[in-house]
C-alpha positions in Angstrom: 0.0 0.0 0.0 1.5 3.4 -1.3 0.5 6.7 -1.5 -0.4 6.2 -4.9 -2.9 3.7 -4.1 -4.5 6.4 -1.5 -4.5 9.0 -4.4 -6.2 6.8 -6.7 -8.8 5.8 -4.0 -9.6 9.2 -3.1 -9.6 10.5 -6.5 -10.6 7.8 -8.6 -13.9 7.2 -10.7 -14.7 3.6 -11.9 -17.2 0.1 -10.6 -16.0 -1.8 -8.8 -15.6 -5.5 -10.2 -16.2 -8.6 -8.0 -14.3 -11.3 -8.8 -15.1 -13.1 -5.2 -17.4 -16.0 -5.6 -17.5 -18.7 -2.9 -17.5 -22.6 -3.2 -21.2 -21.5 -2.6 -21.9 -19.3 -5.7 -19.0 -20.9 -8.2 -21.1 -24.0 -9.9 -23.6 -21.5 -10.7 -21.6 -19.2 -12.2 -19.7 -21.5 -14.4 -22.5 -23.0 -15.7 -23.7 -19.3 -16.8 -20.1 -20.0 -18.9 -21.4 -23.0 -20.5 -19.5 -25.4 -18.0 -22.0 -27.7 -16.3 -20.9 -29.7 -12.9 -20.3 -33.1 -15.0 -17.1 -31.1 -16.4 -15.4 -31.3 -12.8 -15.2 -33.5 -9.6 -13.7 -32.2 -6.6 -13.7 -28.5 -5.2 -9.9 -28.5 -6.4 -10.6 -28.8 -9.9 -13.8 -26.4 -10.1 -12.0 -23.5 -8.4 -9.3 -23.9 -11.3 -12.0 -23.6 -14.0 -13.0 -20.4 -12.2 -9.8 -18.9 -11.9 -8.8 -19.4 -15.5 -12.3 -18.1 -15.8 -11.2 -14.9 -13.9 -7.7 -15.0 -15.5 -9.5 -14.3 -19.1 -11.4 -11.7 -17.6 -8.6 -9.4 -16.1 -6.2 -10.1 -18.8 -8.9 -8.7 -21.3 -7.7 -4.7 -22.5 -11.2 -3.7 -21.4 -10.4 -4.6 -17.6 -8.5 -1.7 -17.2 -8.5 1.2 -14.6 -9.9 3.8 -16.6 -13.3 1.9 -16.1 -12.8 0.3 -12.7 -11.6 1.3 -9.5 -11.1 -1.5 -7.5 -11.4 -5.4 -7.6 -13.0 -7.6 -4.5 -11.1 -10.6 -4.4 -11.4 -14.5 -2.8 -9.5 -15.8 -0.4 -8.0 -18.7 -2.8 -8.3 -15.9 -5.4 -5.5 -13.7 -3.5 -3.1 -16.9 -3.3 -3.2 -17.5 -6.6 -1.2 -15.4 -9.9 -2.4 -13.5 -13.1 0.0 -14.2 -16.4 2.7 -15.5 -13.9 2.1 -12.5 -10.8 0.9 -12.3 -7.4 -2.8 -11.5 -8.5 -2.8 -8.2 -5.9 0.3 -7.1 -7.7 -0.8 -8.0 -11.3 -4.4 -5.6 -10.8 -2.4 -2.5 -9.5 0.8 -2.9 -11.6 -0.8 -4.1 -14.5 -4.3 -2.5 -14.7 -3.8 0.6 -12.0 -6.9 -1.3 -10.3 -7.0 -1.5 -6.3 -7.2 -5.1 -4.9 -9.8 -5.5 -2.1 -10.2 -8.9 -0.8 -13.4 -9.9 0.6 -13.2 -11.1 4.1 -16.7 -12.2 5.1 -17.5 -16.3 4.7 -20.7 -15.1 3.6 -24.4 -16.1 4.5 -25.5 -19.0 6.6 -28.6 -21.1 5.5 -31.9 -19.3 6.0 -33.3 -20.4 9.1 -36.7 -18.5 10.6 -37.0 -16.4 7.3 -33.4 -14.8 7.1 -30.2 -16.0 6.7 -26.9 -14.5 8.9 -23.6 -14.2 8.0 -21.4 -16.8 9.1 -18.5 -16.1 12.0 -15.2 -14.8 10.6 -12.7 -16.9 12.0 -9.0 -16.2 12.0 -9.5 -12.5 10.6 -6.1 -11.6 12.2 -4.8 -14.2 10.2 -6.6 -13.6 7.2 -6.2 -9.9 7.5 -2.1 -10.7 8.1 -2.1 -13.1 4.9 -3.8 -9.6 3.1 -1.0 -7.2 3.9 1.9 -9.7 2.5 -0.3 -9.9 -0.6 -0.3 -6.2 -0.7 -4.2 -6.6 -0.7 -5.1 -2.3 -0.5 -7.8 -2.7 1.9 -11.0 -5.3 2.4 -14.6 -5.8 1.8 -16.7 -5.6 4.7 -20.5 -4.6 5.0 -22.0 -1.5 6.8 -25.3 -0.4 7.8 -26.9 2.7 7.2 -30.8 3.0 8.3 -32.9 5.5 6.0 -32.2 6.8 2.4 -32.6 10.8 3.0 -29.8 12.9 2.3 -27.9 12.6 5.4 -28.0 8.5 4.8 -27.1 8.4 1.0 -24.5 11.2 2.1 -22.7 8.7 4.7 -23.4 5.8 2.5 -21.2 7.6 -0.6 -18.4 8.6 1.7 -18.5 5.4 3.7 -18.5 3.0 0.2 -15.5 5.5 -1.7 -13.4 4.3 1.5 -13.7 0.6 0.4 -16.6 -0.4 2.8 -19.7 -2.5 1.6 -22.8 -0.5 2.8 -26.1 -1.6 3.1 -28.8 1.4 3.3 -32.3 0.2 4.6 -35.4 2.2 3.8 -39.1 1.9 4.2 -39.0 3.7 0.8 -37.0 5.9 -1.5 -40.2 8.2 -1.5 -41.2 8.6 2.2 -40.6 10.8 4.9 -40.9 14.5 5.1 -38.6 15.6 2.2 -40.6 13.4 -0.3 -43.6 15.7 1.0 -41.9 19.1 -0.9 -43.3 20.1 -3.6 -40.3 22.7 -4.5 -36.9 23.1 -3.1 -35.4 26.4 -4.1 -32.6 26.5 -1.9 -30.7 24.2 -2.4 -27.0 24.6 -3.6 -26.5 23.2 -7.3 -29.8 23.4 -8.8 -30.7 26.9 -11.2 -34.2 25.7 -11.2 -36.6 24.3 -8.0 -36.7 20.7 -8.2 -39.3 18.5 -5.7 -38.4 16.2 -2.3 -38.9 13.1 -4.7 -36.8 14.1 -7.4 -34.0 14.8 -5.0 -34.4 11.7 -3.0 -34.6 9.6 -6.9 -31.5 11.3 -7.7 -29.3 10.6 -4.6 -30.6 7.0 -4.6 -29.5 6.3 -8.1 -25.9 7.6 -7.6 -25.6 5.8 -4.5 -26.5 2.4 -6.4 -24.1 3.6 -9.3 -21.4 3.4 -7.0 -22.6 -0.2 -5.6 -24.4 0.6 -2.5 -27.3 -1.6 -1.9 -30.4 0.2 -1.3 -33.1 -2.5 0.3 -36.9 -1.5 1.0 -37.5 -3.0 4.3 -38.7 -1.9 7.8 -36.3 -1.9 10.6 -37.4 -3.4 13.8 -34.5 -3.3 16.2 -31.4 -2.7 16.8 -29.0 -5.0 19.0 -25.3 -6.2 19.8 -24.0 -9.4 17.7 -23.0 -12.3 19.5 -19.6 -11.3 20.3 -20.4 -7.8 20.9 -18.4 -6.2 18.7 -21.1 -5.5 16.3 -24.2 -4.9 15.1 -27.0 -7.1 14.5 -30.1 -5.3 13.0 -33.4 -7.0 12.5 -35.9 -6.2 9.9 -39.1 -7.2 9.2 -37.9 -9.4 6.3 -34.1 -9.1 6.4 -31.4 -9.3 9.1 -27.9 -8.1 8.7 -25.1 -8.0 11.2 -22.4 -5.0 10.6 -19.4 -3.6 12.1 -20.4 0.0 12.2 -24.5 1.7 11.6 -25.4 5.4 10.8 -28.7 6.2 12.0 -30.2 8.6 9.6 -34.3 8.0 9.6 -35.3 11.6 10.1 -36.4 13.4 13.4 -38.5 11.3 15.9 -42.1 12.6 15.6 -43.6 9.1 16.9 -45.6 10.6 20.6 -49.3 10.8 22.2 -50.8 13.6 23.4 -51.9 11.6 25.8 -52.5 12.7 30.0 -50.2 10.6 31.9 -47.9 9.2 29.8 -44.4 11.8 30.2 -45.4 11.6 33.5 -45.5 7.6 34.0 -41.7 7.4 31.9 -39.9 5.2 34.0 -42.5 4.4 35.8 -44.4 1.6 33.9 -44.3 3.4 30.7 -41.3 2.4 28.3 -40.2 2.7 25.1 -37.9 -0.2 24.8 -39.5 -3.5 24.9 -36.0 -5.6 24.5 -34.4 -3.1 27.5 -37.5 -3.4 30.1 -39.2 -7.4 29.4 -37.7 -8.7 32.6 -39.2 -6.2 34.5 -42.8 -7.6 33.5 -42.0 -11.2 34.3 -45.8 -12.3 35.0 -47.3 -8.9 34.7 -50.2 -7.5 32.1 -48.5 -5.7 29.8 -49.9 -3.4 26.6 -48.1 -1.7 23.7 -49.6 0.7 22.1 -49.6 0.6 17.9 -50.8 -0.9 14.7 -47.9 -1.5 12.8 -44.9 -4.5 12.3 -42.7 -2.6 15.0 -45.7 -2.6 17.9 -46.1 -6.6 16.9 -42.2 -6.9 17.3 -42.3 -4.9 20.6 -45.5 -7.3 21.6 -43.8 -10.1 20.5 -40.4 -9.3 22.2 -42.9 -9.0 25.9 -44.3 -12.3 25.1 -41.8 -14.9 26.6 -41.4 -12.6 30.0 -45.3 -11.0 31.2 -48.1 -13.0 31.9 -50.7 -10.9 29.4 -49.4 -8.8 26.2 -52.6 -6.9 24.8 -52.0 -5.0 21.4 -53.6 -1.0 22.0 -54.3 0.7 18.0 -55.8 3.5 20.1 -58.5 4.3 16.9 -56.1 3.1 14.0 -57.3 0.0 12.0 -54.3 -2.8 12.6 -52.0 -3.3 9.8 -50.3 -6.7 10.8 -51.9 -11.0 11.4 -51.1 -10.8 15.8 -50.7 -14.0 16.6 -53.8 -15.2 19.7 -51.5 -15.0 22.2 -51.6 -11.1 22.0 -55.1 -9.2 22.8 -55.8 -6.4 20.1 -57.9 -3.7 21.7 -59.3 -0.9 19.1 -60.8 1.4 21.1 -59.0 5.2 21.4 -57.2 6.2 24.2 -57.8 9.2 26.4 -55.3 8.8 29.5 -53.0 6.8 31.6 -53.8 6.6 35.5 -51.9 5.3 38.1 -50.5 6.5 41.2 -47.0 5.9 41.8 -46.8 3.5 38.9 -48.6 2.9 36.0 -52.2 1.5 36.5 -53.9 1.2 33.7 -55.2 3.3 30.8 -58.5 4.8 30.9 -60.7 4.6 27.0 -62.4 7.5 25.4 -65.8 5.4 26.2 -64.8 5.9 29.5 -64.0 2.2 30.2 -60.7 1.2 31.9 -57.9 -1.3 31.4 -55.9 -2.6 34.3 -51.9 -3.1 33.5 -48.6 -3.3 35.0 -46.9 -1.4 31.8 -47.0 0.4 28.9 -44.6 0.3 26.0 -44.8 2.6 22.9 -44.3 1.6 19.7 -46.4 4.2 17.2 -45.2 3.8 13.5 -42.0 3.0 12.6 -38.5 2.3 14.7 -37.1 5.4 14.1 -33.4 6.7 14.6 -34.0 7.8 18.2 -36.4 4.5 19.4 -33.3 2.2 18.2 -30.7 4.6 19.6 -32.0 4.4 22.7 -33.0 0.9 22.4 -29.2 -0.1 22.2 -28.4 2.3 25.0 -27.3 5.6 23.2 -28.1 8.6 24.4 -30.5 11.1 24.0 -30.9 15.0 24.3 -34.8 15.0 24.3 -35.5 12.7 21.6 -32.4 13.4 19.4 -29.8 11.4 19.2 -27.0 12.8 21.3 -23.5 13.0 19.1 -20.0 14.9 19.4 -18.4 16.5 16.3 -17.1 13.6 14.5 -21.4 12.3 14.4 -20.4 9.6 16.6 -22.9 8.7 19.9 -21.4 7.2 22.8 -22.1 3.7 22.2 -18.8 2.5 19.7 -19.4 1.9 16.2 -23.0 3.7 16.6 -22.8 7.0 14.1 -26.2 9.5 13.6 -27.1 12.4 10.9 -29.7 14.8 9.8 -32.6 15.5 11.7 -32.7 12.7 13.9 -29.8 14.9 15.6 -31.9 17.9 16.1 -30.6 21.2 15.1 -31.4 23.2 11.6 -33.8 20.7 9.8 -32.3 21.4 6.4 -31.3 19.2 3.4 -27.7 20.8 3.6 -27.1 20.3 7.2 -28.2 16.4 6.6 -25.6 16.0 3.8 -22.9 17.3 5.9 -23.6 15.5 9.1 -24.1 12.0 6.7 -20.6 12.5 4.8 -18.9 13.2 8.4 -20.4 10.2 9.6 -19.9 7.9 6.5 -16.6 8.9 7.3 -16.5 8.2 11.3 -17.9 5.1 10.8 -15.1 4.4 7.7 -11.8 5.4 10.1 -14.2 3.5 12.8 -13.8 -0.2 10.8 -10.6 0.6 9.4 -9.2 0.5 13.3 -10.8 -2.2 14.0 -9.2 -4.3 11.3 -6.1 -3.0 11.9 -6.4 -3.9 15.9 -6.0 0.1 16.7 
């Protein structure tokens, strides 16, 4: 690694090949080249099908770096030569292309309706192994929640510096941005142009750049295994990272309902995952329609005795399982003396419980934040100059951090947090 190669990185324009496939992935993408799995016996001989494969394809003129920037490489891909060289030293003396090597062991079997990554074991090793092959940096998956400015901002800076970055969104076109009609002051744009447009446009030049961009809701927010990561569940996907940015917006999700700032901490909650054990064999109610109140409910389940499911008026939007009680009816306070009681309805009826946990819409930036144990400064998500909060690894931009509630501000706070979180995994895998 030279300073060459850290000029070319910060400067350089081009995709990013992937030349990485697993045992997992290579029968299927030989027989895409016309050689089925009767051409080959053991795992020995079908990996040296692939690499002459992959040999034709960087020795072609057109693999060049004045279309690509970088190549992710395999394990056995690294140990192996290109027309006679090291293949790390054949893409960057050759071609002028950076070699990445991909250090994930990719996904487990689905199990439950996702499917995790497997453990990395030996990274120092591995990541040892790298450096002698002159391997300029490695491939390994962030997570960014919400596609507004502030999130495709880190996302850009965050994937330039070599990370793979995952941005999860209800929806290119949600939120409040996608609600302006005209945005006039913006810098770089003669004439107005609307939220949607905006949002389109930062979307597609994220994904030019390879940033995956998944429609999904995000439920929660935890520690992997090890605790030296992230493991975030959706409502159809689950990924596990080294680094997040929180970027959904500004928390709007609250009641204006008697009682409840006065009962926080005192059988009302916010964090179903934090508080459970405090419920063992207690009634319990959470109060929403939506897939993150049935995750909240569901998450209560195992520990209290009764989990009721409160819309307060809205019509329910998920299948609850029977052991959850749906109740419709609207809400007009919550009584109790020193603790929670119960809540009383609008029909003047009353329900008896223990706690109350609120889950109204979506997770958003500041309900995981706190969910994980950031901390908050109202409901925005406390963080120091470089966007980092004070949990490690844990990054936050645009509104969710309060402040001037601008598109500008949101693209500077994502590309200083893109970049946190990119020095963040870089000293990680290099043990600093």
């Amino acid at each position: 690694m030279d300073s060459a190669q850290f000029e070319r990185m910060g400067t350089g324009h081009g995709f990013i090949a992937a030349l990485d496939q697993s045992g997992g992935s290579t029968p299927g993408a030989l027989k895409r080249y016309g050689i089925a799995e009767d051409r080959y016996g053991q795992d020995g001989e079908m990996f040296e099908l692939v690499h002459a494969m992959r040999e034709r394809i960087v020795m072609s003129p057109s693999f060049s770096g004045e279309h690509i920037l970088g190549a992710i490489l395999f394990e056995a891909t690294m140990d192996r030569t290109f027309d006679g060289m090291p293949a790390g030293d054949f893409l960057w003396e050759r071609k002028t292309i950076l070699p990445f090597l991909k250090v994930d062991k990719g996904l487990r079997e689905e199990a439950d309706g996702v499917r995790l990554m497997k453990p990395i074991d030996d990274l120092d090793g591995l990541l040892a192994r790298a450096k002698a092959a002159r391997m300029f940096g490695t491939k390994m998956r962030s997570l960014i929640q919400g596609a507004g400015p502030a999130g495709i901002s880190a996302a850009l800076y965050a994937r330039r510096g070599g990370l793979a970055v995952t941005v999860v969104t209800k929806g290119i076109e949600t939120g409040g941005l996608a609600k302006a009609e005209q945005i006039e002051n913006y810098y770089g744009f003669a004439e107005p142009i609307s939220g949607k447009e905006l949002l389109r446009r930062g979307a597609a030049g994220a994904e030019r750049l390879g940033v995956q961009i998944v429609e999904d809701e995000l439920l929660a927010l935890s520690f992997n295994d090890t605790f030296d990561g992230f493991k975030a569940q959706a409502q159809k996907h689950e990924w596990e990272a080294p680094a997040v940015v929180l970027a959904a917006g500004a928390s709007r999700r609250t009641l204006p309902l008697p009682g409840l700032s006065e009962f926080e901490g005192r059988g009302v909650s916010y964090c179903a995952i934090c508080d459970a054990f405090f419920y063992r064999g207690k009634r319990v109610a959470v109060v929403g329609s939506g897939e993150y109140a049935l995750h909240e409910a569901q998450v209560l389940l195992p520990h209290a005795g009764k989990v009721l499911l409160l819309t307060n008026g809205e019509p329910l939007q998920v299948k609850v399982p029977d052991a959850i009680e749906v109740c419709t009816q609207k809400l007009a306070s919550v009584e109790g003396g020193d603790r929670v009681a119960g809540v009383r309805f609008e029909d003047g009826s009353e329900l008896p419980l223990d706690g109350l946990f609120l889950a109204i819409g979506t997770a958003g930036s500041s309900e995981l934040a706190r969910k994980i144990g950031a901390l908050l400064d109202g409901t925005d998500v406390k963080v120091d100059a470089q966007q980092a909060t004070n949990v490690p690894g844990l990054f936050a931009a645009g509104d969710c951090t309060g402040g001037l509630l601008q598109v500008a501000k949101a693209v500077h706070e994502g590309a200083v947090a893109g970049l946190s979180a990119l020095r963040y995994v870089r000293g990680k895998r290099s043990g600093k």
